[in-house]
BALOVO-220113 format. One line per 3 residues: their letters; for each residue x, y, z of N, C-alpha, C. Coordinates in steps of 0.05 Angstrom, whole numbers. Each point is the difference from the previous one (the first is absolute). Example, Ala and Ser with C-alpha at 12.3 -4.5 7.8 and 13.67 -1.06 7.14 Angstrom:
BEGIN
as	264/-114/156/-18/24/0/18/24/0  -7/21/-14/16/24/1/-15/22/14
END
This chain:
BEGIN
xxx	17/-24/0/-17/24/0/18/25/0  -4/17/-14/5/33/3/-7/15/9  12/16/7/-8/27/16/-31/13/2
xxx	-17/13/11/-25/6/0/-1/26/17  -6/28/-11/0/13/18/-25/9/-2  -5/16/28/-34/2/9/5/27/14
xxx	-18/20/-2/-4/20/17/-14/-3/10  -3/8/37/-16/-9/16/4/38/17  -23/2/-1/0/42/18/17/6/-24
xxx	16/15/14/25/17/-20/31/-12/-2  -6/-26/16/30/-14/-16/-4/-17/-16  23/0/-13/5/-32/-19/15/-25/4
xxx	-16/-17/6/10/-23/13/9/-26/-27  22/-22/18/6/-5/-30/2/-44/18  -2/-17/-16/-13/-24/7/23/-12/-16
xxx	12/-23/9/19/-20/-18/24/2/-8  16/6/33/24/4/10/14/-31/1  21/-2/0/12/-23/2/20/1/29
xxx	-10/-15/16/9/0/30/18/-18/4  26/6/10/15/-10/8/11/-4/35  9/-14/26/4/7/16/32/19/-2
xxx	-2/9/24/28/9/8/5/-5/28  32/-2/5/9/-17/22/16/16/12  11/28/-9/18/10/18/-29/27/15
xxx	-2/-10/19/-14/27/19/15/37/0  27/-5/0/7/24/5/16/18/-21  -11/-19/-32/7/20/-20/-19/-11/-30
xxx	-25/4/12/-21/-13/-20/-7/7/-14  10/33/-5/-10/8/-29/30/2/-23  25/-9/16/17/1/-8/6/-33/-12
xxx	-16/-17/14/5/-29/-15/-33/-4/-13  -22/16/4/-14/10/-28/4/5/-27  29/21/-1/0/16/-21/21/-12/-17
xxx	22/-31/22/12/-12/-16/-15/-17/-4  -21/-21/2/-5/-15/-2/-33/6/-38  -6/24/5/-10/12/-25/19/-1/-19
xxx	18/13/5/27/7/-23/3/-35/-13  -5/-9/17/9/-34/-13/-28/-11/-14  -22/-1/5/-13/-2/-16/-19/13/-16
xxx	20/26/-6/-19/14/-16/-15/22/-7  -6/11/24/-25/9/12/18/37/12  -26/16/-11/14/29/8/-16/19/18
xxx	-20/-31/13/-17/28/12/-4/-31/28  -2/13/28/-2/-16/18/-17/11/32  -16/-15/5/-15/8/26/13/-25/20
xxx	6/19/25/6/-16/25/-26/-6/25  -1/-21/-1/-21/-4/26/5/-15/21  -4/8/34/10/-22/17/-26/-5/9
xxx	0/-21/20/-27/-12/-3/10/-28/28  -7/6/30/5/-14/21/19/-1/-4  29/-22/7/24/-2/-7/11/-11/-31
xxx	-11/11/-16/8/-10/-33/-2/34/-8  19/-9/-27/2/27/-14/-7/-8/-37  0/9/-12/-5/-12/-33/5/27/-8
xxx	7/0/-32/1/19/-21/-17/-11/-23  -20/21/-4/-14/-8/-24/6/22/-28  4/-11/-18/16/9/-22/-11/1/-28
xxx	2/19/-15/-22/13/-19/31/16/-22  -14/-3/-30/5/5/-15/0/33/-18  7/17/-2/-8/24/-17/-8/-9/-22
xxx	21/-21/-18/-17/-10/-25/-28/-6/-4  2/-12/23/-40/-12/-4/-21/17/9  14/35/17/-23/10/-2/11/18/29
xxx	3/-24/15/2/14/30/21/28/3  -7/16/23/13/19/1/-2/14/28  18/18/3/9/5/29/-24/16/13
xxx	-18/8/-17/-18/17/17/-15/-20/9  -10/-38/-2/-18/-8/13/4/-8/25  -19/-14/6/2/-14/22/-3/-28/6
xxx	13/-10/19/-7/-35/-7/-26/-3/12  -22/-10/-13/-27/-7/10/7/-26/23  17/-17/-6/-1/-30/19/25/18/29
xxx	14/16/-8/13/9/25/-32/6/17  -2/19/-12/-26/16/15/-18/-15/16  -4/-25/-11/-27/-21/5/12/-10/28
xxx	33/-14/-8/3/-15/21/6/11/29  9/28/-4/15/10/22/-33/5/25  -30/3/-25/-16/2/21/-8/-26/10
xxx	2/-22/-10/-4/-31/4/22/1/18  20/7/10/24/-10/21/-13/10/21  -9/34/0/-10/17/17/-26/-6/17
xxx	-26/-7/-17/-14/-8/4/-8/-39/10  14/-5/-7/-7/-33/-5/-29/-4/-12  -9/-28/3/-16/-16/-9/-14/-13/10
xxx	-32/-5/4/-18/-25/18/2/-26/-14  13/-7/17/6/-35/-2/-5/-11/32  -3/-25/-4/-8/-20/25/-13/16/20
xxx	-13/20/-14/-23/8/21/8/30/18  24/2/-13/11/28/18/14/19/-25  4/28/9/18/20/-13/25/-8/6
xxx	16/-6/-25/29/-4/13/25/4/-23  23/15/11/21/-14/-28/-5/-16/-20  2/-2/-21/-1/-19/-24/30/10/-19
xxx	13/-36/-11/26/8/2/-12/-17/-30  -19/-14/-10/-5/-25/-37/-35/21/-2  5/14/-12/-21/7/-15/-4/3/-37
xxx	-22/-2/4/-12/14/-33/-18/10/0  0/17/-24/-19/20/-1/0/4/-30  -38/0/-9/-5/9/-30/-13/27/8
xxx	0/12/-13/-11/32/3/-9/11/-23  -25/6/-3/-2/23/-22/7/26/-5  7/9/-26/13/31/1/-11/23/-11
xxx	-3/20/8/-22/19/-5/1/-5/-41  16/-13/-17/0/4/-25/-13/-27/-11  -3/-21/16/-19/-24/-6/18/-25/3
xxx	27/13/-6/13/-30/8/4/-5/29  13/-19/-1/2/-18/34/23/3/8  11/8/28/27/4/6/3/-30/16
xxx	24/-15/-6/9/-28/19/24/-3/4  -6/-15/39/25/10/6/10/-26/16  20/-11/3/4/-26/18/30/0/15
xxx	-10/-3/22/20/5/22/8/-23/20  16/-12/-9/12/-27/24/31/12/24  -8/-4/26/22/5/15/-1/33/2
xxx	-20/12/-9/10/24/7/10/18/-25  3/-21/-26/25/15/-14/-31/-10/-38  4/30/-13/-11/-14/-25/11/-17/-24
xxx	-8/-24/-1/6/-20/-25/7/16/-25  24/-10/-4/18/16/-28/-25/12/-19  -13/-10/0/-30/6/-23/-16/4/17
xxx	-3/3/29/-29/0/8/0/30/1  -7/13/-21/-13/29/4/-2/6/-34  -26/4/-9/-3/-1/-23/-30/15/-7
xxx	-10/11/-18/-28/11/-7/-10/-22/-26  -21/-2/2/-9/-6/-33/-35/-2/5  -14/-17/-18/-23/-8/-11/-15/-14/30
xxx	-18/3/-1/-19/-19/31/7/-24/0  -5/-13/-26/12/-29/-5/30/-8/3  12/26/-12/34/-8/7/5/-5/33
xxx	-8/17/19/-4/0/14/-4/-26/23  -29/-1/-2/-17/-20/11/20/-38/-4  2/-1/-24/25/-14/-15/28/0/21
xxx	8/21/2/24/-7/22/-1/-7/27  -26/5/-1/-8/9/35/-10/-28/7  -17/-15/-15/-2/-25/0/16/-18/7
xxx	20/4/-20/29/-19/0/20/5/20  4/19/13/12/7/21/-11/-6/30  -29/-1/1/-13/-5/21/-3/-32/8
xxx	4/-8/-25/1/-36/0/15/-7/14  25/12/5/32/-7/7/-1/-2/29  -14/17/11/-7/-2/29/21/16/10
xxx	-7/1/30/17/13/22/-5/30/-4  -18/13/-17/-8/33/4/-22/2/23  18/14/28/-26/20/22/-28/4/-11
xxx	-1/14/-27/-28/20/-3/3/1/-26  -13/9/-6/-6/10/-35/-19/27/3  13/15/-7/-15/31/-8/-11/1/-23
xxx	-26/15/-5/-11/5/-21/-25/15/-13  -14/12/-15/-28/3/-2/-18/-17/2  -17/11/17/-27/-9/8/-14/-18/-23
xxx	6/4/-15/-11/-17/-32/11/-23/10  28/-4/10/6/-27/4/-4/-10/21  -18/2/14/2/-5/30/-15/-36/-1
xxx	-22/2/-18/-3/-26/-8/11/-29/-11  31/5/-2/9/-21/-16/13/-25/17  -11/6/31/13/-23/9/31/-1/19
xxx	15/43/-3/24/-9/18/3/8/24  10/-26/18/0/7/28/18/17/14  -11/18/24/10/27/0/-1/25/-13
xxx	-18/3/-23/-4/24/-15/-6/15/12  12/31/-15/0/21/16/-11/25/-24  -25/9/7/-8/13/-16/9/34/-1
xxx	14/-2/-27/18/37/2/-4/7/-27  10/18/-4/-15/18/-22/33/13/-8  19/0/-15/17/22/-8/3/20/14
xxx	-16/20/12/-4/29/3/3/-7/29  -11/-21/12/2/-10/34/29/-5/1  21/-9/-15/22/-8/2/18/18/0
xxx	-8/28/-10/9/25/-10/14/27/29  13/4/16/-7/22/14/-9/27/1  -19/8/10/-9/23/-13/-2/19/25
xxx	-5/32/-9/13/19/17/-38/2/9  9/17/23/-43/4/15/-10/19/-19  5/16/-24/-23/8/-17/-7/-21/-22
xxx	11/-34/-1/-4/-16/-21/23/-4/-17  16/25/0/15/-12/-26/18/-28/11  13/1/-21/23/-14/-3/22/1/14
xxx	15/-18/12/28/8/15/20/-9/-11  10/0/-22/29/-1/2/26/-1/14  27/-14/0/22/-5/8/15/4/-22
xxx	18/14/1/26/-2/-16/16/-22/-3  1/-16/19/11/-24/-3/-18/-18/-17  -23/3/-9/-20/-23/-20/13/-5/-20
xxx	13/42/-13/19/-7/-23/16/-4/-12  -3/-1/-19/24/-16/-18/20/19/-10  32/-17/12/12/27/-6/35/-16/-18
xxx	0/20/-14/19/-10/-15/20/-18/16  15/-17/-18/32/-19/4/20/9/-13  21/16/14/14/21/-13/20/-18/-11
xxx	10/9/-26/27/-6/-11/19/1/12  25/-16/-1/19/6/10/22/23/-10  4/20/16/9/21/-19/29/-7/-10
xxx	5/28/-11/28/-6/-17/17/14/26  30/-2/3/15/11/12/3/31/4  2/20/14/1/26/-10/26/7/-14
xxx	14/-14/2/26/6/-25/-2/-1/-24  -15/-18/-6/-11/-2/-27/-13/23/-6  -20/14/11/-18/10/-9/10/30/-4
xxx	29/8/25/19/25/-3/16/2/-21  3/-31/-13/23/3/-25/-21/3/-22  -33/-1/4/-10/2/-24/1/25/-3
xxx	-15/17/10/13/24/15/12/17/-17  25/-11/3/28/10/-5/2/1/-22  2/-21/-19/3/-6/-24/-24/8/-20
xxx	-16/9/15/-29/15/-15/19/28/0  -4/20/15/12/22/4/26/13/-5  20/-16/0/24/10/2/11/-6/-20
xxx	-3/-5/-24/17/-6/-31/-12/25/-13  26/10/-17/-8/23/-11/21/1/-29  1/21/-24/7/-6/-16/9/-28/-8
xxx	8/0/-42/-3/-19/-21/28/-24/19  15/8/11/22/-16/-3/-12/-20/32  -4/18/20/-10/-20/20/-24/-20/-4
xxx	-19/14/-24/-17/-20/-5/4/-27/-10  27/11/-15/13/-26/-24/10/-16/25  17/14/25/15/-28/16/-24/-13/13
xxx	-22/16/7/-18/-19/10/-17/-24/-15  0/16/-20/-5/-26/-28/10/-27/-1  34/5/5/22/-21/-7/0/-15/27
xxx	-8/18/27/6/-10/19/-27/-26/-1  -21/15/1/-29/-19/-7/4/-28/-3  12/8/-40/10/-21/-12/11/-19/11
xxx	17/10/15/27/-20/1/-9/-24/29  -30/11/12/-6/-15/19/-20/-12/-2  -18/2/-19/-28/-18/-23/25/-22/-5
xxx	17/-2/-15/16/-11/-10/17/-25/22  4/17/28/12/-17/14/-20/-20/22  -25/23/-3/-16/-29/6/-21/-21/-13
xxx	10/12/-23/-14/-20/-24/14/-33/0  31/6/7/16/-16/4/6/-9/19  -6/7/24/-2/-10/26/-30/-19/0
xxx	-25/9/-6/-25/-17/-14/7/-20/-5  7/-7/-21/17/-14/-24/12/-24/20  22/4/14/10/-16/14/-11/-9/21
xxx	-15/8/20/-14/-4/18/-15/-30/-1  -8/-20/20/-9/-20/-11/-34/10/6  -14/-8/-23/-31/2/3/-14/-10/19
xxx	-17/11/10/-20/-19/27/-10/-35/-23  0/-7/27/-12/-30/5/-30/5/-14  -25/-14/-12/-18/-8/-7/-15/9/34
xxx	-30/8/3/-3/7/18/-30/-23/-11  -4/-22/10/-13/-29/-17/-34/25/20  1/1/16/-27/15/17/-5/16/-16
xxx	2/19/-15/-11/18/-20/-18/-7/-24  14/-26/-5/-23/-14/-23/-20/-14/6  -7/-3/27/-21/-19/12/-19/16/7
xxx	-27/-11/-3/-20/15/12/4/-1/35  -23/25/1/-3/-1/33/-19/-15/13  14/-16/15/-20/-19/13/-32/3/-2
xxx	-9/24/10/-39/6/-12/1/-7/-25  14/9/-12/-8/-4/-35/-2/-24/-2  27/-22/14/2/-25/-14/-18/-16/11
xxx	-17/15/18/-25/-22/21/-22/10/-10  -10/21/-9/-15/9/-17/1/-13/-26  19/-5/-12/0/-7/-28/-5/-29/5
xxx	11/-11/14/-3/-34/10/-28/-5/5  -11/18/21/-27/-3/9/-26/-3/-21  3/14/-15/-10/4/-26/-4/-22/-18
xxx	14/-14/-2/-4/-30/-14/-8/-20/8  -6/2/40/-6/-27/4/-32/1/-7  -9/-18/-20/-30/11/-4/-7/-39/-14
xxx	13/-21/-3/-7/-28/3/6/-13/21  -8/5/23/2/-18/24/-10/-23/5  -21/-20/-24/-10/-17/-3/-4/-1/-23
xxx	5/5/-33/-13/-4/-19/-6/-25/-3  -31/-13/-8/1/-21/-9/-17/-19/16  18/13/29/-6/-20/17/26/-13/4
xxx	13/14/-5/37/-10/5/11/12/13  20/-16/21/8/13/35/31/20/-15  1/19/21/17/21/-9/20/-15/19
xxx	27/-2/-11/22/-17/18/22/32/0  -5/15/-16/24/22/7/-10/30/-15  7/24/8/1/12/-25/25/23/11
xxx	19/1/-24/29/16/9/-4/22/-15  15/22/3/3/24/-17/37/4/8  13/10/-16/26/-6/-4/9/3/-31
xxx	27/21/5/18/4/-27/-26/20/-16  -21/11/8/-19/13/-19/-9/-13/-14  -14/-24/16/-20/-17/-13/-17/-20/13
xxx	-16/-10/-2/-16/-16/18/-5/-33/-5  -12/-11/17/3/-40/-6/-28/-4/18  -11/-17/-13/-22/-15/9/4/-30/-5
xxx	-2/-14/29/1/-27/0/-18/-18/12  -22/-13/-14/-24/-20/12/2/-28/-3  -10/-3/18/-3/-42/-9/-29/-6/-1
xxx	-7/-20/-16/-27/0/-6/-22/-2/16  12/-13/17/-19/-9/27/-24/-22/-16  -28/16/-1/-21/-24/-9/-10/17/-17
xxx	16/20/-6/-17/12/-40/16/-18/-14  -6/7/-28/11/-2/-29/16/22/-12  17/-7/-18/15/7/-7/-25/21/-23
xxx	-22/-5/-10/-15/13/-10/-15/30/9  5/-14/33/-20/22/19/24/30/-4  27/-15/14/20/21/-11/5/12/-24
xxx	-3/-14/-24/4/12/-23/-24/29/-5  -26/-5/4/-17/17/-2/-7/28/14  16/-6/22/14/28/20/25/12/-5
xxx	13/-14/-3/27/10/-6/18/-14/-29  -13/10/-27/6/-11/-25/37/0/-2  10/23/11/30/-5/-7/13/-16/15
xxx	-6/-20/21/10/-19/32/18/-13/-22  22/-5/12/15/-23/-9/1/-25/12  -15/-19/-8/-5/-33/9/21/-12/-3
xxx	14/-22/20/18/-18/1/-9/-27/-13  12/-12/-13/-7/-14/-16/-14/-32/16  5/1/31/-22/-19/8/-24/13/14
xxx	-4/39/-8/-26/-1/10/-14/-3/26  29/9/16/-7/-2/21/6/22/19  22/23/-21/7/21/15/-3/24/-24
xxx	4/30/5/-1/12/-23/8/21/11  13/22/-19/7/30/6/-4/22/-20  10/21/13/-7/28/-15/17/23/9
xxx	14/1/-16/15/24/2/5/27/-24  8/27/13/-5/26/-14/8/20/8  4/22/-10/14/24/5/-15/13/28
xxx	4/4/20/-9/29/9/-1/17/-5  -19/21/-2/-11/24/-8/-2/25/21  12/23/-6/8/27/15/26/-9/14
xxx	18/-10/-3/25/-2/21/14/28/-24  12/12/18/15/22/-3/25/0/16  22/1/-12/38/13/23/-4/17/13
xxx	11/-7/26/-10/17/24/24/18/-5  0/25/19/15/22/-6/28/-14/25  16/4/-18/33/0/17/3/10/25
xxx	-13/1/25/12/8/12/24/-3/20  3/20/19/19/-14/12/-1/-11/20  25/-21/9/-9/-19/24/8/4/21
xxx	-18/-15/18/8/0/25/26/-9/14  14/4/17/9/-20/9/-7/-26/15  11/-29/6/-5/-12/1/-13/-4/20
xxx	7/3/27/-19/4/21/-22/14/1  -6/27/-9/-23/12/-6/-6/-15/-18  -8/-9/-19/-15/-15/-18/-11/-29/8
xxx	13/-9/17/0/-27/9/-20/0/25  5/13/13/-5/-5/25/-24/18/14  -8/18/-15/-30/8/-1/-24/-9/-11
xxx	10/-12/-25/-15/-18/-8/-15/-32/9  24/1/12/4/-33/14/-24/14/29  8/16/18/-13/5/17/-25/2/-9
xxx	-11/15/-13/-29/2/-6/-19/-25/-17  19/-10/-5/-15/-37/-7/3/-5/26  19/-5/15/-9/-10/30/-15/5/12
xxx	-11/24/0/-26/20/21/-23/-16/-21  9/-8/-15/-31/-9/-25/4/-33/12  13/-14/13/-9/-22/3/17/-19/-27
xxx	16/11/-17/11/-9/-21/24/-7/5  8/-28/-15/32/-7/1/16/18/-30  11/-1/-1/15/16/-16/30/-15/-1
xxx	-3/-11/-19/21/-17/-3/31/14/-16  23/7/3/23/18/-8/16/-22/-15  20/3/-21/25/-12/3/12/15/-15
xxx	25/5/0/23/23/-8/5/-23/-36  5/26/-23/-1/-18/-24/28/10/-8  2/-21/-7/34/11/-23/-17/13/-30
xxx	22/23/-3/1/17/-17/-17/-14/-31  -10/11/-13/-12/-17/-22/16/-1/-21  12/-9/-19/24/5/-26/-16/21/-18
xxx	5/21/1/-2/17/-17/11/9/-25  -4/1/-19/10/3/-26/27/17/1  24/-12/-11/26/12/-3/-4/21/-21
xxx	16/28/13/10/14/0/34/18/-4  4/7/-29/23/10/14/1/30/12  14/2/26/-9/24/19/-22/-3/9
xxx	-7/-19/12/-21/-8/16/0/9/30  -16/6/18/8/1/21/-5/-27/15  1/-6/19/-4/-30/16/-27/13/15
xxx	-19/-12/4/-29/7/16/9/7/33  -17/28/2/10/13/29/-25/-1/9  -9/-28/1/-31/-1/11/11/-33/7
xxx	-24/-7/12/0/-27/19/-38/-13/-14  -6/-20/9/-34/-10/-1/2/-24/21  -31/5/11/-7/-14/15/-20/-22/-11
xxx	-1/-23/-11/-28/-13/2/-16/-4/24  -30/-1/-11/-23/-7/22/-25/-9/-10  -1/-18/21/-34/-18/-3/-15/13/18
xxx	-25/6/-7/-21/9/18/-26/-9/-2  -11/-17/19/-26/-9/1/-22/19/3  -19/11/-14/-17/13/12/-29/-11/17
xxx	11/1/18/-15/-11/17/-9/11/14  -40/1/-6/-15/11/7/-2/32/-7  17/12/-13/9/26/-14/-18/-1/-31
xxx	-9/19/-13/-9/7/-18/29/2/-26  3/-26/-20/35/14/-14/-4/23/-6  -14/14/-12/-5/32/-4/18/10/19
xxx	-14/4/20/14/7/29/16/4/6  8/-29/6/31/-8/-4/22/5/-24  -2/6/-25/11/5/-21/11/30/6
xxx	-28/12/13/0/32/8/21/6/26  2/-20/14/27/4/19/22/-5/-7  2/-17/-30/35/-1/0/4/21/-17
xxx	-19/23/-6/4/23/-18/25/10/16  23/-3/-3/24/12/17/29/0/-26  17/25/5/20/-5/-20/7/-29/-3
xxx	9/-11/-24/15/-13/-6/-15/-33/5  -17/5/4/-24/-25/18/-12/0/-34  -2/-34/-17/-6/-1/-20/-10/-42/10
xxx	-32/-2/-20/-2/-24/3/13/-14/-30  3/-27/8/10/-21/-24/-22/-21/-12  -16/-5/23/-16/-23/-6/-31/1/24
xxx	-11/2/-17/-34/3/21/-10/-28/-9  -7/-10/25/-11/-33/-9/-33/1/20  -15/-21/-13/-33/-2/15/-4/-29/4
xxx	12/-16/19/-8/-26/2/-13/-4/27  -12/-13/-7/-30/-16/27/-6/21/13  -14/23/-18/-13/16/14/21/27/18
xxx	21/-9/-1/20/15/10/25/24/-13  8/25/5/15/6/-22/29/4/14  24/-11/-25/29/7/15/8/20/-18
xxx	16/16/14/14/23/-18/25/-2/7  28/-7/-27/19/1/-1/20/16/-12  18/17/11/9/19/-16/35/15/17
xxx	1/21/-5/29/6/8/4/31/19  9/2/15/1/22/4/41/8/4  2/25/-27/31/7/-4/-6/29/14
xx	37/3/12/7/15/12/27/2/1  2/15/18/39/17/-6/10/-22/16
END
């Protein structure tokens, strides 16, 4: 999902931040603004929230901009403040969700485990887009409460808490609106240039004067285009950066997800279905159809010649090269990730990989990166979900598999 912004009174509030935690307490907008710079991102809101902190992170390309405000900061800081009726009392609530309608007709949704929001859980769209996540997330269990409009108060979830947007909102005693400066979104500054640099530009702007000094500055120019054309030249080239050509894990579970659509043709038991290398496999055994029942559901199946097993395989569709960025080091990449499958009840299986043989080069550099393989069961997790947590630099899947009802996700995570 993308960005959504909404005016609510006289601000403009903006929906479908990408949240990340942060771990250092006593310089959090300073491991904010590195931790944007790495993936991407030029605009960033800080929010703390009981003892957790997160940075949610927004784009200028797609729209966002420093004058808004984060709508899900806003929401949660009054959900921390306020709490929630659960088991019969007013109290703290640390796993909520909440669908909301927005004065413009779409639905604001928001999902909060531990205190902290799910890499994706803060997003706007359609009632159905909505209703759709809120479903699938509520399945998973272990959410306090569920916030929402009164329209939904009927559907069945325990603990609902009936709120309205504008209730979630703080507002001053003639009605309006209350604002915080901290809601918004405020730039991730560049790293500047040295001020020496910028005194010799300076200099060399200003201080050349007549035909003959122009000519040595000419020659001088020259003579250093020249010497680092050739210093270039010699230099050995970077290593292949293999994470740049791979989709990003949502995409490749999105694109995966998308094809499982014969889970029985026929009347024939599904024994596997993989996605892998940008492409997909379907594998059934006949069980007590016919090889006929299959043919008439699925005309392209490839039958084994005793008719007792068959497959299907094909391109995936929308996989796109994720953008290069840069990596983590190995402990930060490793070991946050690993923690937050643990808090999920997930094994997370690691093993350190030798380098892959990469195509020779002359002036090659040797790879200044490392990879981790990993198996991950999703268990009891939504893969969506899950796909949506290993959204992290350098975090890329290899192989998404669906057997007995269960899904494994295998893939790599490289680093410095």
């Amino acid at each position: 999902m993308g960005i959504h912004i909404i005016q609510i009174d006289k601000a403009r509030f903006v929906c479908g931040l990408f949240w990340q935690s942060l771990s250092r307490p006593r310089e959090l907008q300073r491991e904010a603004m590195e931790l944007g710079r790495k993936i991407g991102s030029d605009l960033m809101v800080v929010r703390r929230d009981q003892s957790t902190a997160q940075a949610g992170y927004a784009q200028s390309s797609e729209g966002a901009a420093r004058t808004l405000y984060s709508l899900g900061a806003a929401v949660s800081k009054t959900v921390a403040m306020e709490g929630a009726y659960y088991d019969g009392m007013l109290q703290p609530v640390h796993n909520w969700l909440a669908a909301l309608q927005l004065p413009d007709g779409k639905w604001a949704y928001f999902a909060v485990r531990d205190a902290n929001f799910l890499p994706n859980g803060d997003f706007a769209g359609s009632k159905e887009e909505v209703l759709e996540r809120l479903y699938g997330d509520y399945a998973l269990g272990g959410w306090n409460v569920v916030i929402g409009d009164e329209s939904l108060a009927g559907q069945g979830f325990h603990n609902f808490n009936v709120r309205r947007i504008e209730s979630l909102l703080p507002q001053r005693k003639d009605g309006s609106l209350r604002v915080y400066r901290w809601w918004r979104l405020r730039p991730i500054a560049a790293h500047s240039a040295p001020g020496w640099r910028l005194a010799a530009a300076v200099a060399l702007a200003v201080g050349g004067g007549g035909v003959f000094l122009s000519w040595q500055h000419w020659q001088a120019k020259r003579q250093a285009e020249q010497a680092l054309l050739a210093q270039r030249a010699a230099a050995p080239r970077p290593a292949p950066r293999p994470w740049a050509e791979q989709p990003l894990p949502s995409a490749a579970m999105h694109a995966c997800f998308n094809r499982l659509d014969h889970l029985t043709p026929g009347g024939w038991r599904l024994d596997e279905f993989a996605c892998m290398g940008g492409n997909y496999r379907y594998a059934w055994s006949r069980s007590a159809a016919t090889v006929a029942t299959l043919r008439a559901e699925v005309p392209q199946a490839v039958i084994d010649p005793g008719g007792e097993k068959a497959t299907l395989a094909g391109p995936l569709a929308g996989l796109a090269p994720a953008r290069g960025e840069d990596l983590l080091a190995a402990p930060q990449a490793v070991e946050p990730l690993m923690a937050q499958m643990q808090s999920l009840g997930l094994s997370m299986r690691l093993n350190k990989r030798a380098l892959p043989a990469l195509p020779a080069a002359p002036g090659a550099a040797a790879p200044d990166w490392q990879a981790f393989g990993f198996q991950l069961e999703a268990q009891g997790v939504a893969p969506q979900q899950l796909a949506a947590m290993l959204e992290r630099p350098g975090v890329r899947l290899e192989k998404i598999t669906y057997r007995g009802m269960a899904w494994l996700l295998e893939g790599v995570i490289y680093a410095k």
